[in-house]
N, C-alpha and C positions, 0 to 999 in steps of 0.2 A: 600924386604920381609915385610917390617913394612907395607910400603902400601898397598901389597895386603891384610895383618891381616886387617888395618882396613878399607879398601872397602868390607871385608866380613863380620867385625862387625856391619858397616855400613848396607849393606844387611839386619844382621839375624835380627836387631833391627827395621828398616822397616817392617818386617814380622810380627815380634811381636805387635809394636803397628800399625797395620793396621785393622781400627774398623770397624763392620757393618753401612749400610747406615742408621738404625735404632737408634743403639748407640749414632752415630755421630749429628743425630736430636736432641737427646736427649739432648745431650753435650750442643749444641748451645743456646737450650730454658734457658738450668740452669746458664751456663754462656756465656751470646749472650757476641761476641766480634769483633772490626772493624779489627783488627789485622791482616795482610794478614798473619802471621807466624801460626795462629792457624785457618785457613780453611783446610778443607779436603785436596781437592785437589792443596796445597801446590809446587808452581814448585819452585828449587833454581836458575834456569836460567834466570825465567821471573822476581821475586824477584830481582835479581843482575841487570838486565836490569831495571829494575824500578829505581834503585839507583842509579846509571850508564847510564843515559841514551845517553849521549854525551863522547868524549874523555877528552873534559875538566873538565868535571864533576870527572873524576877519580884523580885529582887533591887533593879532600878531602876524597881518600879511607883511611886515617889513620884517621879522623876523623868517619867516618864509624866506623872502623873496631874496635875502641876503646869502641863507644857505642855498638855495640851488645858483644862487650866482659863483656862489664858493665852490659848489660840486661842477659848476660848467667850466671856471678859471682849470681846475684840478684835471679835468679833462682833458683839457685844450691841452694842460702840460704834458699827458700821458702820450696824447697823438704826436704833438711835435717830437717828444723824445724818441717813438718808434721812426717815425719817419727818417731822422736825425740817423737813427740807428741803421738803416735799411740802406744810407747811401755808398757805404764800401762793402757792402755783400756780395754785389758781383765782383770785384776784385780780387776779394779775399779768396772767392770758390774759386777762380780759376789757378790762382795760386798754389792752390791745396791740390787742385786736381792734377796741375802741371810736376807736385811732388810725389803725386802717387804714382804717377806715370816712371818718375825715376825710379824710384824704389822697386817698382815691378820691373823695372830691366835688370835693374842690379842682383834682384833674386833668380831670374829667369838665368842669367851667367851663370851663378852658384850654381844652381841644379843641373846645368849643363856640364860644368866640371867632374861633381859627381857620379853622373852618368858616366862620364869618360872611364875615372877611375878605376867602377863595377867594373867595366870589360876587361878592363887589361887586366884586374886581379881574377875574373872569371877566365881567360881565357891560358891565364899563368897555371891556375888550379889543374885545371885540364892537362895542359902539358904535363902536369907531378903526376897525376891519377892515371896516365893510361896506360901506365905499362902493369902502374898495379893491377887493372882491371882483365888487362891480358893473361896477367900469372893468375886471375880469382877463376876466369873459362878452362882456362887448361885444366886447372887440378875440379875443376867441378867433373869436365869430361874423360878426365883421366879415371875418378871416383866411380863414375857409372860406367866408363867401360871395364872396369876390375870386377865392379860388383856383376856386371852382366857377364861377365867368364865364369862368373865362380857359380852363379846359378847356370848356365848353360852345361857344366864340370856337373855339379849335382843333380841338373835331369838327364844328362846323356850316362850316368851313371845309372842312375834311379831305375831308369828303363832299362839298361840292361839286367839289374837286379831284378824289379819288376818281371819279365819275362821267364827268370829264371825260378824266380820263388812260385810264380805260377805253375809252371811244368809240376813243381816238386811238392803242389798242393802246401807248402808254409802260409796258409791264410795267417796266420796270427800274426809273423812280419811282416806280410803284406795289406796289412789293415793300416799298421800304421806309414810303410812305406809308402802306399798309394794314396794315402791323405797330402804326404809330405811334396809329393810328384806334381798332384792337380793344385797345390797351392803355387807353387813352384814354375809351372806353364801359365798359370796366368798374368805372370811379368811379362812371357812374352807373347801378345797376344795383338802387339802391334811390328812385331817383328815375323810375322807370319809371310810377309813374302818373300824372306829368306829360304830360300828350297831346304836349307839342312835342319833348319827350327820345321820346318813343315813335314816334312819327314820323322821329326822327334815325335811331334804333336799324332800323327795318325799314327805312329806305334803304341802308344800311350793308348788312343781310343781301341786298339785292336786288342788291348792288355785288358782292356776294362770292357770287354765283349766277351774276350775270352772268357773271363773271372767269371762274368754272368751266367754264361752257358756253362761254364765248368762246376759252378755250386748249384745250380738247378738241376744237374744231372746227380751230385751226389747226394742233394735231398729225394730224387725221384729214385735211386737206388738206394737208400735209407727205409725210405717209409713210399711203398710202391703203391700205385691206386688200387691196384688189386691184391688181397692176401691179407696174412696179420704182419702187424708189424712185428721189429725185429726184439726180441727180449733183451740184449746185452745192454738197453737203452743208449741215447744221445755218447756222441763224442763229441771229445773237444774239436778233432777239427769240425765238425759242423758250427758249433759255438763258436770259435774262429771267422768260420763262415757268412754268420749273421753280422759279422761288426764289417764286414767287406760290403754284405748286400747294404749297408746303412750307407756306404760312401757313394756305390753306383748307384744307376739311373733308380728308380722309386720303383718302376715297374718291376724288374728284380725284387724289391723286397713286395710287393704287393702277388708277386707268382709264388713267391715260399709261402706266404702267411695263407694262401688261396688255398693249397694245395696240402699242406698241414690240416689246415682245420676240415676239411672236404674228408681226407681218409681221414682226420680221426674220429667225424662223425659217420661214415660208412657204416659202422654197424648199428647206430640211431636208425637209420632208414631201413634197415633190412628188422628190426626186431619190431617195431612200428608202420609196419607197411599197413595200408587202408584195409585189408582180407584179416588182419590180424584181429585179433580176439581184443587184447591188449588195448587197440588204437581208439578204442572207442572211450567216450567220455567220463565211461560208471570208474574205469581205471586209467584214469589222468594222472594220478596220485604216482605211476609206476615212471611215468615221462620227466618228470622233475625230481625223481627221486635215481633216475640213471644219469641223470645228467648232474648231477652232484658228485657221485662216485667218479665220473670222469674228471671232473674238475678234480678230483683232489686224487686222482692217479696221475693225474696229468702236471702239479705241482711237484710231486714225487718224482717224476723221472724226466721231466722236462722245464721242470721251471726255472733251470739255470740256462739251458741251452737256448734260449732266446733274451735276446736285450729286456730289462725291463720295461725301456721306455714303447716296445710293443706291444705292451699290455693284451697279450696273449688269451688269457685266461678271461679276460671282459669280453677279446673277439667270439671266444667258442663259445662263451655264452651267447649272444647277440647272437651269431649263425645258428644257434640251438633252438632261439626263440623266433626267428624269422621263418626255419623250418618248420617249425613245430606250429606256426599262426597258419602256414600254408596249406600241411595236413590236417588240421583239426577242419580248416575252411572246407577241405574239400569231401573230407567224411562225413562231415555234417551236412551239406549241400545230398548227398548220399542219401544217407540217412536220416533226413530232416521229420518224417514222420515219428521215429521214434523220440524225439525231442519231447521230453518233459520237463514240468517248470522244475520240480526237487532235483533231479540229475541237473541241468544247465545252470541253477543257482551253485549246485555243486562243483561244476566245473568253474568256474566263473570263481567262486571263492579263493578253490585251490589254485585258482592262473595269480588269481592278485595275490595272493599270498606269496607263490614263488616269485612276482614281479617284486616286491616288497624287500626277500631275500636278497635281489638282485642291488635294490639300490643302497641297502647297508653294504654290500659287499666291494662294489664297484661305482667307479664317480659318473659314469656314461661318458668317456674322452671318448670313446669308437664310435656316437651314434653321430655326431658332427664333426667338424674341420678343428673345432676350436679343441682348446686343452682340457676343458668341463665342460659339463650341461649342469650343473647344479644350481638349481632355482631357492629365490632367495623362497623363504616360508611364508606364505599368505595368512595374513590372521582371521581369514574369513570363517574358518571353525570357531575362533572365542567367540565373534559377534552374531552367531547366527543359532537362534535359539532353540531350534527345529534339532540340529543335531545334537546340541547341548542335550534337548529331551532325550534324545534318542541314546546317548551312551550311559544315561542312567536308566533304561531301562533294555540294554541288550541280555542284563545278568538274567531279568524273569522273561524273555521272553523263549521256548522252547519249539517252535513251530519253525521255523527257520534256521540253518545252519548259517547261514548270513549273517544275521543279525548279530550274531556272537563272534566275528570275526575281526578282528584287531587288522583293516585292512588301511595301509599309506594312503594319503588321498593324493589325486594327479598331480594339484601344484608342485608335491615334495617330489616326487620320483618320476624320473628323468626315461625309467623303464615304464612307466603307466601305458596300457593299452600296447606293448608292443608285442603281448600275445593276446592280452584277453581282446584286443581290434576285433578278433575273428569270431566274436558271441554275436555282436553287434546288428547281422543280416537276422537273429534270430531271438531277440528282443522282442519280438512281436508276440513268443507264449510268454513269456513274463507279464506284458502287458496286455495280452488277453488273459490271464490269470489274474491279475489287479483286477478287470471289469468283471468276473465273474464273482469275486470274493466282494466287491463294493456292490454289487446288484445283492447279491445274500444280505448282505450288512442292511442294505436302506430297507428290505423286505422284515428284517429280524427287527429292526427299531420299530417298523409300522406295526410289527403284532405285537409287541413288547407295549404299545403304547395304546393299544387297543386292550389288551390283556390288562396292563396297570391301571387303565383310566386318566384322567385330566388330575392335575395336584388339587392333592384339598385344602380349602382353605385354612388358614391359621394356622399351618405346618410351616413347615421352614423349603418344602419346595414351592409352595405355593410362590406363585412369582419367578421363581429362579430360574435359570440356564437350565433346559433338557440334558439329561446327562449323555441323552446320545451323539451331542453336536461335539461335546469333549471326546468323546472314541470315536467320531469319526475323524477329529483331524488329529487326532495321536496317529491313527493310519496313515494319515497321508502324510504327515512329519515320515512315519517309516517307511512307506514306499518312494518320498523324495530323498529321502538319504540311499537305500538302495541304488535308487536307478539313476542318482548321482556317479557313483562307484563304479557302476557297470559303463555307463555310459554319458556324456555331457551333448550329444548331439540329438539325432533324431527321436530317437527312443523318450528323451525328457518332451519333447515337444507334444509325443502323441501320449507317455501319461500326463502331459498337463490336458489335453483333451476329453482323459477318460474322470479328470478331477472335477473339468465343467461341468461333465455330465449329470456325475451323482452328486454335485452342487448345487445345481438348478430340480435334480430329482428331491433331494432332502427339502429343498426348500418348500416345494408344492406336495409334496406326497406327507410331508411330518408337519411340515409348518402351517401353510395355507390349507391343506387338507383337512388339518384339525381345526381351524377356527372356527366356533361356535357361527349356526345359520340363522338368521332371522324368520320370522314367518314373513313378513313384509318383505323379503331379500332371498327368497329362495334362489332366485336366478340369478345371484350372484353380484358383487358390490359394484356399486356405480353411483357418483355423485349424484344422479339426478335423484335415483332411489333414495340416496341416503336422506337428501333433502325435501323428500315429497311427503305435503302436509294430506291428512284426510282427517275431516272432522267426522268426532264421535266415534274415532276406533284407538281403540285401545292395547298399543302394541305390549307384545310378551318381553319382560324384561328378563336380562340373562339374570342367572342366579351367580350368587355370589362365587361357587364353584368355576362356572363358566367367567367371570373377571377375572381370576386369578388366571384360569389358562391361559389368554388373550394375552394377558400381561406378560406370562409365562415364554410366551409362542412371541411377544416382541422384544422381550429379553433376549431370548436365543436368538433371535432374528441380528439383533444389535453385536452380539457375541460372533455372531458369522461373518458379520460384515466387517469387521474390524478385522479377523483373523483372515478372510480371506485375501485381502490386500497385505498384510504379512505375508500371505502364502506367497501372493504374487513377486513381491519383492523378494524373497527366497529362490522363487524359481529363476528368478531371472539371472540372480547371482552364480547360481547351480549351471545352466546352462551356458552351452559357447558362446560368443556376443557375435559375431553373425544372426544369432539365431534368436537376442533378446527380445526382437521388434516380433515376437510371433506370440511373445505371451502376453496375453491381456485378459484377464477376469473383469474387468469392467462389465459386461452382460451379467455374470452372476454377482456381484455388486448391486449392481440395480434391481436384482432381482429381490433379493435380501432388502434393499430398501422400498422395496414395492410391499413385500411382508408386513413390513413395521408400516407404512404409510397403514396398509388396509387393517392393521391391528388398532393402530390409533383411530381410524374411522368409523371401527365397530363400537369400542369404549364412547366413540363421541354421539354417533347413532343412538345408542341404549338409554343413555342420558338424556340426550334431546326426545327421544319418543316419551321416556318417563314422565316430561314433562309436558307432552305436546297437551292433553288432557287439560293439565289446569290453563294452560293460556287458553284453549279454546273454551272453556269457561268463563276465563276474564273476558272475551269476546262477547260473548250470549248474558252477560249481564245489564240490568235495566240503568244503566251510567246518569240516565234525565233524571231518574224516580233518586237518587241519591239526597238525600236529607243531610245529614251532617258527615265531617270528616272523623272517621275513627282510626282505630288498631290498623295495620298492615289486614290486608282484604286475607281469605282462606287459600285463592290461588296462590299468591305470595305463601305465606307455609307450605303450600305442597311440594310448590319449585324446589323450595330452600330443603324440604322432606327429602326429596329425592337426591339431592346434591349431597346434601350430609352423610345419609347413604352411600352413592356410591364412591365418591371423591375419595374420601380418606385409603378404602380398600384399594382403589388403584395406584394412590400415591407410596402407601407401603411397599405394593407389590414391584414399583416402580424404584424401589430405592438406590436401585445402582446404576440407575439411568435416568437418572433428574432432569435432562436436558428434551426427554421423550416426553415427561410428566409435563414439561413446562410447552411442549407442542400440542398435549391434550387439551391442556387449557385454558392457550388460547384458538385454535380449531374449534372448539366444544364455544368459547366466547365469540368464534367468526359467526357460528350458526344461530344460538340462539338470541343475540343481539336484534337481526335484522328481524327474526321468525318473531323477536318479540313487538318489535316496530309495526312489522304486518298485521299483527293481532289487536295491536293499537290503534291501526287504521280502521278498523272491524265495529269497533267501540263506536258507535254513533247511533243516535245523536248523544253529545255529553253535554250536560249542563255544568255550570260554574264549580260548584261542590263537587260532582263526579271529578271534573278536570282535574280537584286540590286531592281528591284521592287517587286516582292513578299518579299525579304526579307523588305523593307519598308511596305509595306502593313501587314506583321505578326509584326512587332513592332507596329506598330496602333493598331492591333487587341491585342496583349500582353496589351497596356495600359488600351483601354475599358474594359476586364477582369478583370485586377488588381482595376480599378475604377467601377469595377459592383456591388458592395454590395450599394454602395452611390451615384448612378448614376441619376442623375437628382435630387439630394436630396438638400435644402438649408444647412443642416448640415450632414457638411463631416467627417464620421466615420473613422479611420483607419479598414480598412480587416483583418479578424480574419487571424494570422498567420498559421494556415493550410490551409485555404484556398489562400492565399498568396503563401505557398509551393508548391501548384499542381499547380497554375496559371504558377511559373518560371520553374515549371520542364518540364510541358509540352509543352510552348511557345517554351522554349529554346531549344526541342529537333525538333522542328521546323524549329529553326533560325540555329541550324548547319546544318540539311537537307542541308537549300539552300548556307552553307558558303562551305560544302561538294563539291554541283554543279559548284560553282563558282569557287571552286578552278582545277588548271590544272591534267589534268590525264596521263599526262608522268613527271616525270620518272613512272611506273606503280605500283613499292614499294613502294615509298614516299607517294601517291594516297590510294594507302589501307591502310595506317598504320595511316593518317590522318583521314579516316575514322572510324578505329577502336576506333582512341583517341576519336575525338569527339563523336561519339555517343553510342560507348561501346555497339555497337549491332552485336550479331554471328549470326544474321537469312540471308543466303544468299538470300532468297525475298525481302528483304527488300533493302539489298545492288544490285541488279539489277535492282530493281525500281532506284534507285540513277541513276543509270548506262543508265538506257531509258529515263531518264528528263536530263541528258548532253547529249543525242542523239548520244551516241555510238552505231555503229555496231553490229551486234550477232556474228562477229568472233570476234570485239575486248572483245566484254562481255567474252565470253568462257576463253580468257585468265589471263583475271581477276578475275572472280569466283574462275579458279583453285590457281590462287596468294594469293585471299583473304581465300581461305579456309587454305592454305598452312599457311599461317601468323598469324592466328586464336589461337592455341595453343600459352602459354605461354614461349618467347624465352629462353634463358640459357642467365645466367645475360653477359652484356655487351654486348651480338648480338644484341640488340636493342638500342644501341649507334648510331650505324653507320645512322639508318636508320633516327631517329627523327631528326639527325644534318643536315643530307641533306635535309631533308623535310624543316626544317630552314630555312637552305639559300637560294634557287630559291624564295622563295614565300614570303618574308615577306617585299617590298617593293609596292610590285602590291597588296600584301592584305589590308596592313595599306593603300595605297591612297584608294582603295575602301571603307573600313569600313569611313574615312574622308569626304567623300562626302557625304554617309548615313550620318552620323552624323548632315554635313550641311544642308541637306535636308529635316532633321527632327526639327532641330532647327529653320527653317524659318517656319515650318508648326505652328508649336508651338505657 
């Protein structure tokens, strides 16, 4: 009975203290402990096992069982000491708490005291400060109504002065009196609804009406619209006069400066009128050369009577050239038949040169609000290589006065286009003079080149750049710098139109015109032509004259193509940028590479035909009748004949374009690869030996390929690695062809699945061509077609065990001596 009491106290006391897994975290962090007696999940069995863990071990259970009765006694003490501990706690807190209570009253008094204190000494302060603060308003408003007498004393003053120095025409007092007056009234500007300030104020405005009307009349009886002016020149009162118009309304000064500059251009309009002799273009020269003279009579006698900061002398220029843009517009508009390109380049020089004058002379403060227009320097001159050309060769060039002209470019001057704007509607003979002179030019290259002939070989043109492609864009460097200068809008738009032109003309009329015609190609190139085999004919090969041209014609082709995206990128800099999205040479771009595509086509063409001959030889040979393996066969030399031939000449001629050389060949290795595969197919029946001779023969031909970029070269390049890649991928699918033929076709599974391996081709044409160069039967074909179609699909893993292991064994005794012999027999060639 005892036991089961305390297996149930045992129990209920588990129950009790069995804690949340939350709790239990808790426990652990406040008091982490290694103890296995104070983990959760605590077993007393794995415990006692741990203690325990042998039979011998239980030896020291009284040692055991002594200390944990000593760790339970030690216990027991800890818990009763807390417990012990815990029974005046409530006492003691309320104790503590009933003292805090005191203490917060006893503070709470303190702070009330000194509150008290604050006021009575704040409200003591107060009573000392107010009367101060009464004496501090007084004298503030005593301050400002002195000061507001004494300004009211010196405008009621002012304006009586004012009015009177008026009458008596004293501008020079009254410039600075009436500064002193509108400084002066704007103090009181809140005491306006005072009637006697308001009466001050509208004498004042009537003063400064006056003055208005009173100096516009004495510059209208000065210098009259009608008449000459007065000789005795400027007086001071009017110079007086202009430091008044500076203080009144703006429109005053903007009526003198109007009416000044209007008559002192008066006799500009009458000596220049449209019926005049003079007005016309051929004597532009006479327009900028009076208005110079003015300018420095007009420094002469009037350059003190006006302020300087009204930059007088920059307005009458600017009215001189606004005038002058308007008459030229409308004589020309007139007379626009007699417009010619030498007179309008003429004009156009002399406008920018006087525009040029203008910007050394003057900062352009008059043509905007602000205080300059001076733009910073654009460094687009150093970077642009088109004008660099062009100012080393202004000194020889004698056909144009243009060219030789030291003219500002727009970015720097601030005056650009504010006369010469007015060519602009008539830009159109400039630029039909460009197309008449670029139609001459591409006609004088075609007979020049007709007249010269094609470069001869072993010269130094042989190969090279046309020298007509370098004068034709030294032109168009010169007429884009031109028609830069004149104009950055429409005008560069439509000559970059007239540059497509005779870009895409040169290209077909010198370029494509000249390359050398096929007899097989009369009607002109096209892949299919170029690849179309006919046996037993014998194409004409070009002569070595005609290589070089070719070469020649895609050198320059190359030369164009490069320079004409310079071009472009030129132009576009040149022109407004509104207007950059309208220039694209891209079309003559491709045209140019359409050039060089059908240049390299032809070289690849000539080649290929050279040799079409001996493959269709290797074809029509008896492959069965073959007795033993010898020398590389006679077609092999011939190929290689012809390649040694032509290769090295094209690659010479190629030499400043290596990157075209290395597209010949591999283009020239796209074609003859397959052409030679086809030919191979041709070869049937082949017997065993034939098979080890073609396959000897396509390793000669693998080598010449891999050696064709440097073939007959004293310095031996390594081959670009793509080009290198097609040479083995194609060769090699050659060299299994014939390791395919050569091997036995029973068992009939072993046979196709060799197949499949090597050459990884599912076209059953292909695999029956195999099947008629081992000179099988058409019943045994049928039954291999249907095997090999059969085995084609991807087997389920491990079905294709069986088959690769037998393929193995039968054959790799009779293959390796064959491949052995090739090998020897390559090595003695060697």
């Amino acid at each position: 009975m005892m036991e089961e009491e305390e297996l149930e106290f045992a129990e209920d006391l588990e129950a009790i203290l069995h804690l949340s897994p939350e709790v239990q975290l808790a426990i652990e962090q406040v008091f982490p402990s290694q103890d296995l007696l104070d983990r959760a999940d605590f077993n007393a069995v794995e415990y006692i096992n741990t203690l325990f863990p042998t039979e011998q071990s239980l030896a020291n259970i009284d040692d055991v069982v002594n200390k944990i009765r000593l760790k339970i006694r030690r216990l027991d003490d800890n818990i009763r000491t807390v417990v012990r501990g815990q029974t005046n706690v409530g006492q003691d807190g309320r104790q503590a708490l009933e003292e805090a209570q005191v203490a917060i009253g006893q503070l709470f008094g303190k702070i009330k005291d000194i509150k008290d204190k604050a006021e009575k000494s704040e409200q003591m302060v107060k009573e000392i400060t107010r009367d101060i603060k009464q004496l501090d308003h007084a004298k503030r408003h005593l301050t400002t109504s002195i000061t507001t007498l004494n300004h009211l004393h010196m405008l009621a003053g002012g304006v009586d002065s004012l009015e009177a120095m008026t009458r008596k025409r004293q501008y020079g007092e009254v410039a600075n009196l009436l500064q002193g007056v509108v400084n002066v009234l704007e103090h009181f500007h809140k005491y306006m609804g005072i009637p006697q300030i308001r009466q001050l104020s509208e004498r004042v405005k009537a003063a400064q009406s006056e003055l208005g009307t009173q100096i516009l009349a004495d510059f209208e009886e000065t210098f009259p619209a009608q008449g000459s002016k007065r000789t005795g020149g400027p007086s001071n009162v009017l110079r007086d006069a202009c430091l008044v118009a500076n203080i009144l309304d703006p429109r005053i000064k903007q009526e003198i400066i109007k009416k000044f500059i209007r008559q002192h251009l008066s006799e500009y309009m009458v000596l220049f009128q449209e019926n005049q002799d003079v007005a016309w273009l051929d004597k532009i020269d006479r327009r900028y050369a009076w208005i110079k003279r003015q300018l420095v009579d007009y420094e002469e006698k009037y350059g003190r009577m006006f302020p300087e900061e009204w930059c007088m002398t920059e307005r009458i220029a600017v009215e001189f050239c606004h005038i002058t843009r308007t008459e030229l517009a409308k004589v020309m508009r007139t007379r626009a038949k007699e417009i010619e390109v030498k007179l309008l380049l003429f004009a156009i020089q002399r406008t920018t040169n006087f525009e040029g004058l203008l910007a050394k002379r003057f900062s352009g403060c008059t043509l905007t609000d602000g205080p300059g227009l001076k733009k910073s320097v654009s460094s687009l001159d150093s970077t642009n290589p088109f004008l660099e050309d062009e100012a080393g060769e202004d000194g020889s060039e004698k056909e144009d006065d243009l060219d030789r002209a030291k003219k500002p470019k727009a970015p720097d001057n601030p005056f650009h286009g504010i006369v010469s704007k007015c060519f602009e509607p008539h830009l159109y003979v400039y630029i039909e003079s460009q197309d008449k002179n670029l139609g001459e030019m591409i006609d004088r290259f075609v007979s020049d080149f007709r007249a010269q002939g094609p470069p001869k070989a072993g010269t130094e043109d042989g190969g090279a750049v046309l020298p007509s492609c370098a004068d034709l864009f030294v032109y168009y460097k010169k007429c884009m710098v031109q028609c830069s200068q004149l104009s950055t809008g429409e005008p560069m738009i439509a000559l970059t139109t007239i540059f497509q032109k005779y870009l895409r003309e040169y290209a077909w009329k010198i370029l494509s015109g000249n390359l050398p015609k096929t007899s097989s190609n009369s009607g002109g190139l096209t892949i299919k032509s170029l690849l179309q085999e006919k046996e037993g004919f014998e194409a004409a090969k070009f002569t070595v004259e005609e290589l070089c041209l070719i070469c020649s014609i895609l050198s320059t082709a190359e030369y164009c193509l490069a320079t004409t995206q310079q071009l472009e990128e030129k132009l576009k800099e040149k022109v407004d940028k509104i207007l950059v999205e309208r220039i694209n040479l891209t079309g003559e771009m491709d045209t140019f590479s359409t050039v060089i595509s059908n240049s390299i086509q032809l070289l690849v063409q000539d080649l290929d035909a050279a040799c079409d001959p001996a493959l269709t030889a290797m074809s029509k040979m008896p492959w069965q009748s073959v007795e033993h393996v010898g020398d590389q066969s006679p077609y092999v030399t011939s190929v290689i004949m012809h390649i040694k031939q032509n290769v090295p000449i094209i690659r010479d001629n190629l030499a400043s374009t290596r990157k075209y050389f290395t597209q010949f060949c591999i283009k020239y290795t796209n074609s003859f690869i397959p052409k030679f595969i086809n030919h191979l197919f041709r070869c049937k029946p082949i017997s065993m030996v034939g098979a080890e001779q073609l396959l000897l023969d396509t390793h000669s031909l693998k080598t010449v390929l891999l050696d064709l970029p440097s073939i007959g070269s004293q310095v031996v390049r390594k081959a670009p690695a793509s080009y290198t890649k097609i040479v083995v991928k194609g060769m090699t699918r050659a060299e299994m062809i014939l390791k395919v033929v050569m091997a036995p076709h029973e068992p009939s599974v072993v046979f196709v699945d060799n197949y499949i391996k090597l050459l990884a081709d599912g076209n059953p044409e292909t695999f029956q061509k195999t099947l008629d160069m081992k000179g099988l039967k058409r019943s045994e074909q049928s039954s291999m077609l249907e095997l090999f179609r059969q085995r084609l699909p991807t087997p389920p893993s491990g079905a294709d065990g069986g088959p690769s292991l037998s393929f193995s064994t039968p054959t790799p005794e009779q293959e390796n001596s064959r491949i052995r012999k090739l090998e020897k027999l390559i090595k003695k060639r060697l």
